[in-house]
C-alpha positions in Angstrom: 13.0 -33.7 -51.8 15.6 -36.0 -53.7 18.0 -39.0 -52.9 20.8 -40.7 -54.6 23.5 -43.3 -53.5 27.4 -43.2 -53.2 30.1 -46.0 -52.6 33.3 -46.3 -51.3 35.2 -44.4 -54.3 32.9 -41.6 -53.7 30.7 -42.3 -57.0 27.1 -41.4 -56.8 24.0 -42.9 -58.6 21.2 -41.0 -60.1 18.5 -38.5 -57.6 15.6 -40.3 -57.1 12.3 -39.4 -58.1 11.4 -36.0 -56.2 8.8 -35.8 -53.2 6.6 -33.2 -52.4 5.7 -32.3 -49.1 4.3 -29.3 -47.0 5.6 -28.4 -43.4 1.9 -26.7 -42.3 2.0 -24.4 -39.1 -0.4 -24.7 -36.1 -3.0 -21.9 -35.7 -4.2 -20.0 -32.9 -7.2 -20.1 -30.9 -8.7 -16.3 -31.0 -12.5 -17.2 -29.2 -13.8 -17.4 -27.2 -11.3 -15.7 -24.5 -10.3 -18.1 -21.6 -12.5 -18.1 -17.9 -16.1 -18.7 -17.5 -19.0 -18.7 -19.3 -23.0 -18.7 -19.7 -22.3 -19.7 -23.6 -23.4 -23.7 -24.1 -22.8 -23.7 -27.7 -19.9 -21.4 -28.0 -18.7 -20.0 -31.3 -14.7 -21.4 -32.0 -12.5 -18.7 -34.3 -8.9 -19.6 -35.6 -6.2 -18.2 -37.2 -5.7 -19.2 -40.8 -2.6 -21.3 -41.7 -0.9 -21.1 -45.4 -1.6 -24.0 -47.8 -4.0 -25.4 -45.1 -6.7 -26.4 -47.0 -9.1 -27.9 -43.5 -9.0 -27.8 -39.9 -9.6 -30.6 -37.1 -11.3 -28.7 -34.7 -11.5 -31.0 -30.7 -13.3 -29.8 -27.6 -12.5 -32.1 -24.5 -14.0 -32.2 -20.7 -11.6 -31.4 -18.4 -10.1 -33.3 -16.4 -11.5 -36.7 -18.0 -10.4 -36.1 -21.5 -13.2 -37.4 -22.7 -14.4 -35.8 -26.0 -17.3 -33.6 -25.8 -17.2 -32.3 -29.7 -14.7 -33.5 -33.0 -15.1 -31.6 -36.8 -11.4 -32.9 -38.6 -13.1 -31.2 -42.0 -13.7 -27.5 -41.2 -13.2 -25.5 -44.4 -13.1 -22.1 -42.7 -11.8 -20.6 -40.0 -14.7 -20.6 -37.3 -17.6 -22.9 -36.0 -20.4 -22.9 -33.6 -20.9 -26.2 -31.6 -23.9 -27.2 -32.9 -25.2 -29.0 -29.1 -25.1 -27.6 -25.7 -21.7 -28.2 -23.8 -22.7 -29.5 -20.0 -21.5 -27.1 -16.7 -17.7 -27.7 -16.8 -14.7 -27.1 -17.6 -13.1 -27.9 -21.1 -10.2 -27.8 -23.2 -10.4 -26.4 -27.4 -7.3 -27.8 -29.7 -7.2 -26.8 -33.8 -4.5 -28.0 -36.0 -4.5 -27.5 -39.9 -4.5 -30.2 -42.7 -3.5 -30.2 -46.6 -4.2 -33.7 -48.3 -2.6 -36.0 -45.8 0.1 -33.4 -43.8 -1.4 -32.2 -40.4 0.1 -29.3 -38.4 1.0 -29.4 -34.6 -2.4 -29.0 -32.2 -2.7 -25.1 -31.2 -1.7 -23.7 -27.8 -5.1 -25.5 -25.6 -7.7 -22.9 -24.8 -9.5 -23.6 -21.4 -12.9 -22.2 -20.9 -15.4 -23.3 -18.0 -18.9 -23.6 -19.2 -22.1 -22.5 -16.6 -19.0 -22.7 -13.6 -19.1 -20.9 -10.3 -16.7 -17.8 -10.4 -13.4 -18.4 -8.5 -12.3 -16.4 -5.6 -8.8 -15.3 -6.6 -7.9 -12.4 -3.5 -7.7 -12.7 -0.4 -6.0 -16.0 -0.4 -8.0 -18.7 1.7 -7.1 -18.4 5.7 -5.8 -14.5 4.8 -5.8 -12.0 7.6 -7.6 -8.7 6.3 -8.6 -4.6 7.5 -11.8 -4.6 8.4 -13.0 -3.3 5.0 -11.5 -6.0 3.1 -11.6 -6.1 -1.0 -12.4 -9.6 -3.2 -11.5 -10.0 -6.2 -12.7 -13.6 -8.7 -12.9 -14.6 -12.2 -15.2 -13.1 -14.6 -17.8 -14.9 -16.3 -18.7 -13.8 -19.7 -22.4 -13.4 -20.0 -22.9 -12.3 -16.5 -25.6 -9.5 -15.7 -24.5 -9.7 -12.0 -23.0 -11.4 -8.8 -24.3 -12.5 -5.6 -22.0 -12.1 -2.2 -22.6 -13.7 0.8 -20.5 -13.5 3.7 -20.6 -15.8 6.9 -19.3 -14.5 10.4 -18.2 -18.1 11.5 -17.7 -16.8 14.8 -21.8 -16.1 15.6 -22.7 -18.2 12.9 -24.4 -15.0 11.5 -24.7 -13.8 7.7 -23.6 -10.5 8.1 -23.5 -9.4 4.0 -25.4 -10.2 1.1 -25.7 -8.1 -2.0 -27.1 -9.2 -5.3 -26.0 -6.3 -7.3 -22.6 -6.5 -7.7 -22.2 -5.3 -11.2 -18.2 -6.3 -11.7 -15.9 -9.2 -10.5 -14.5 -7.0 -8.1 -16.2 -6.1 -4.2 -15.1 -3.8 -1.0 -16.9 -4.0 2.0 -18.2 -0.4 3.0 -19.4 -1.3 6.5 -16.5 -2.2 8.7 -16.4 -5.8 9.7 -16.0 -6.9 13.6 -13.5 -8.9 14.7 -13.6 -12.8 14.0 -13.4 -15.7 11.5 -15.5 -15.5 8.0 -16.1 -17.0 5.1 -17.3 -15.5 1.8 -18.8 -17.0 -1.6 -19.9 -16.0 -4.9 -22.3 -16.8 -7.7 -22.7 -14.9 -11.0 -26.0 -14.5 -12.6 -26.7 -14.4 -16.4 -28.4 -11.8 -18.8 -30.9 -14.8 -18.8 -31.4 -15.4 -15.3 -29.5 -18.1 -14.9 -27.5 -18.6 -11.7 -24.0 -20.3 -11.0 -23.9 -22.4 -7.6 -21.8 -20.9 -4.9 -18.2 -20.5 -5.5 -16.1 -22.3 -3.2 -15.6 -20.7 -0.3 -12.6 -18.3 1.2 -12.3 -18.5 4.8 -10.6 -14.5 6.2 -9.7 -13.4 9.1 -10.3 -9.7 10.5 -7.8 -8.9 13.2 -8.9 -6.7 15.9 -8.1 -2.9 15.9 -5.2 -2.0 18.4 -5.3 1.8 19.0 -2.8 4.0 20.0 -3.2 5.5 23.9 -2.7 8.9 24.0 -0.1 10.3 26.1 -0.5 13.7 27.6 2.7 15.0 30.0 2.1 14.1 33.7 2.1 17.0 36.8 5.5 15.1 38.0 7.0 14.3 34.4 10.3 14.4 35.7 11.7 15.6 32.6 9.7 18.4 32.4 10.4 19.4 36.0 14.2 19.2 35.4 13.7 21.5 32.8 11.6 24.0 34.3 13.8 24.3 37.4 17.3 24.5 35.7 18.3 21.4 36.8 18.6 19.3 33.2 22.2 19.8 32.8 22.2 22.2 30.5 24.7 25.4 31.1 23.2 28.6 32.3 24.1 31.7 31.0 25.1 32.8 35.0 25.7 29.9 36.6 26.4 31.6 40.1 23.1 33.7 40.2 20.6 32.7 42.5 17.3 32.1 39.8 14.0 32.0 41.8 9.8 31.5 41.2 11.1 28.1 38.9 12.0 26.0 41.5 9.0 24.4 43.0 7.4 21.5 40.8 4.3 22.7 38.3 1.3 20.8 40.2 -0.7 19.9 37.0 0.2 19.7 33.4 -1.9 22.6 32.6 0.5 24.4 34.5 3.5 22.7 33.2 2.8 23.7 29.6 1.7 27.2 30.7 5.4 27.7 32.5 6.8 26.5 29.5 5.3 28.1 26.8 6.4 31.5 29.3 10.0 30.0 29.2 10.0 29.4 25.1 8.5 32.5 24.0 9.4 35.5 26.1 12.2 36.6 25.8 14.1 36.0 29.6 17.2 38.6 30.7 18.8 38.6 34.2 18.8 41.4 37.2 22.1 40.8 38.3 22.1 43.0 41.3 19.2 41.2 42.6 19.8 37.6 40.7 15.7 37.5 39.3 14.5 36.6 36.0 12.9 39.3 34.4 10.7 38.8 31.4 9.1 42.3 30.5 11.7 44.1 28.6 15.5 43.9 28.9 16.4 46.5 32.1 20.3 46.8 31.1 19.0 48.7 28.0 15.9 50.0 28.9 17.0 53.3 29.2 20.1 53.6 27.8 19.0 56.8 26.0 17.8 58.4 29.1 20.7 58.0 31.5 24.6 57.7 31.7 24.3 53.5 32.2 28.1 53.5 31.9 28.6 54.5 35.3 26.2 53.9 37.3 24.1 56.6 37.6 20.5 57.4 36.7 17.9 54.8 36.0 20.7 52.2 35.0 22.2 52.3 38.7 21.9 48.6 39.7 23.5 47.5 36.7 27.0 46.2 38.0 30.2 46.4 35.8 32.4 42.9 37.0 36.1 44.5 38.0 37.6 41.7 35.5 35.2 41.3 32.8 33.6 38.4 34.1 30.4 37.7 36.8 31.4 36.6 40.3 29.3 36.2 43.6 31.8 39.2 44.9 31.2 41.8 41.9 27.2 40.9 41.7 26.9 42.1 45.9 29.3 45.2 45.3 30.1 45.8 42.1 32.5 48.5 40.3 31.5 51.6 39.3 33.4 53.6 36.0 32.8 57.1 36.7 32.6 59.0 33.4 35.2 61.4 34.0 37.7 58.3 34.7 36.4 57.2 31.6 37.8 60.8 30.0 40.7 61.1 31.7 41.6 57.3 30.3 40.7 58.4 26.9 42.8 61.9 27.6 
């Protein structure tokens, strides 16, 4: 970069001698991947920054700040700490240098160092089914987990299983009703055991079943609609209908009447105003007999003097003879 000078008629000096500089980006933190870990003396990668020629490399505990490991003269792009981090939580920074120009600090990568998991699903004071599913941070390095569960209720353990091979866990044996509380610990390749995670308190909420309803003797509904009585039109409504009106007296008999009612086919004796549900008499022999007028085995089939049923042409009736009928046609 260069400089010069100007005044007030707009005349400008010589540049100035030229100054080199480099703008240096910040790298990235590839490893080790952020959550929980068994690894004391983990292994630290980066990406590589042009014209970098080192890297400051910072591990800090978390929350305290307080540095835990410093290298500002890495040549490459990785390192393994060289002493054991304690259990806890910490914070890795890398920024590059060339000669005296420093890059930004990279995006902070958290890792937790010999920590308990952490409980992520259900939420603490959650209401669950009785077959609930947890869910909490994995740890890398971990051969296994430990679950506990508490009924706080009856003070009672009523789970523990020391196999859980992912950080994932569904109950299989429904769970009573009541307050619990559940906690978990991962176990490394080498044995080595977490403490307890802290604990999520659950509720599991008490089963409501649906009663079953089965139709009553005197389901009044049911009644209406066996006796005719629902308000719906009949096809004759001035024929005298009989064997439906008494009440069923069970419901066995209810559904018996009707299931008669919705699948046989129903047609109507006029001359004598009963249901009939074995075959249709008007037509029942209209191959065998003159049914037209009245005579053979269609004779109690009444023809209404107008076209239409009445009380009057169901008692007596009109009979078409069939030579009327002729002579009509003639």
């Amino acid at each position: 970069a260069w400089v010069r000078a100007s005044n007030s008629f707009n005349e400008f000096g010589n540049w100035s001698t030229p100054v080199t500089f480099t703008v240096l980006a910040a790298p990235a933190v590839l490893s080790p991947t952020t959550g929980g870990t068994f690894d004391r003396t983990p292994t630290i990668t980066w990406s590589a920054v042009f014209s970098a020629t080192t890297y400051d490399i910072m591990v800090s505990a978390t929350p305290s700040n307080t540095v835990a490991y410093r290298n500002q003269s890495v040549t490459g792009t990785t390192i393994t700490l060289p002493n054991d981090l304690v259990n806890g939580d910490y914070t890795i920074l890398v920024r590059a240098r060339s000669g005296t120009f420093l890059s930004n600090w990279s995006s902070p990568r958290l890792i937790s160092v010999g920590t308990p998991p952490r409980i992520s699903t259900p939420f603490n004071n959650a209401t669950v089914s009785n077959k609930p599913t947890f869910n909490w941070s994995t740890i890398t390095g971990t051969e296994r987990y430990e679950v506990f569960i508490q009924n706080m209720t009856t003070n009672t353990v009523v789970l523990r299983d020391a196999r859980a091979l992912t950080n994932s866990y569904t109950v299989t044996t429904a769970l009573a009703a009541g307050q619990y509380r559940i906690w978990v610990r991962a176990v490394s390749t080498m044995g080595e055991k977490t403490n307890y995670s802290v604990a999520v308190n659950f509720t599991v909420a008490a089963t409501v079943k649906s009663p079953s309803v089965s139709p009553a003797a005197n389901d009044p509904l049911l009644v209406s609609a066996l006796s005719g009585n629902s308000g719906l039109q009949r096809p004759f409504p001035d024929a005298t209908w009989n064997n439906v009106n008494q009440a069923p007296q069970s419901a066995a008999s209810v559904n018996r009447q009707r299931q008669s009612l919705e699948t046989v086919p129903m047609t109507h004796n006029i001359a004598s105003g009963e249901l009939s549900s074995a075959h249709d008499e008007v037509m029942a022999g209209w191959d065998m007999s003159e049914w037209w007028n009245g005579t053979g085995s269609g004779d109690a089939h009444l023809v209404p003097e107008n076209g239409s049923l009445t009380n009057s042409s169901m008692a007596s009736g009109v009979r078409v003879s069939r030579s009327d009928r002729k002579s009509e046609e003639a």
